[in-house]
Phi, psi and omega in degrees: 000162198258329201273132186266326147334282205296298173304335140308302176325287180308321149294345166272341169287316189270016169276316201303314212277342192274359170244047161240316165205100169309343182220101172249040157294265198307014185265318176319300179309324271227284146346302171306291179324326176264341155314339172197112160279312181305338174277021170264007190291306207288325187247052187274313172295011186229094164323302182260017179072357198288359184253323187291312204286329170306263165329283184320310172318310190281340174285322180269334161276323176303336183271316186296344186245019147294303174328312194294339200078009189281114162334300175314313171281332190302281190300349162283347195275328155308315178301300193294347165276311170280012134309300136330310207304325177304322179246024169078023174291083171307136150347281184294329151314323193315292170341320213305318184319282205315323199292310190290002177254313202265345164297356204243312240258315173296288185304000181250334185289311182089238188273000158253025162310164193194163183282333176300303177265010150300321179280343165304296196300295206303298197296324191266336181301340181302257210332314192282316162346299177259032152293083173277137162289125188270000000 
């Protein structure tokens, strides 16, 4: 992100929400699934979670390092959009995660969400949105 503004907001929702909820994996999944039911479909083999916790990890360093401007997330977050692409995941689907960490993210800060950090959220969800695979 270009705004050094903008990249506080987003480490600070995710310093706030993770000692509000140390594991908001399952509010996220929770989320997703209701935002695309079918993609809980994606995770029937995985029982112990150990693939969502993945995924969620790797969802979270990309956005934080999008945030950052770092080049290295940027091209994993391409690899991993064409990589989904594998279990049928449309481009424009992908997203659905990130849009479903910042609904968990919103709801846990509660009233110390600010129009400040919505627009934060909105811009790097921009930003990651047009990180494409060539």
């Amino acid at each position: 992100m270009s705004n050094m503004a903008e990249t506080g907001l987003i480490i600070e929702t995710l310093e706030r929400a993770g000692t509000l909820c140390p594991d908001p994996g399952p509010r996220i999944y929770k989320r997703l699934f209701e935002l695309r039911p079918e993609f809980a479909d994606l995770f029937v083999m995985d029982a112990g979670g150990e693939v969502r916790a993945t995924m969620l990890e790797t969802s979270l360093t990309c956005l934080i390092g999008i945030a950052e401007g770092d080049e290295t997330q940027a091209m994993q977050l391409a690899a991993n959009r064409s990589h989904h692409e594998g279990y049928g995941i449309a481009e424009d689907e992908f997203d659905i995660m990130f849009t479903a960490m910042r609904d968990v993210f919103r709801d846990l800060l509660g009233v110390a969400w600010t129009e400040a950090h919505e627009e934060a959220w909105h811009a790097l969800l921009g930003e990651a949105a047009e990180v494409r695979h060539s």
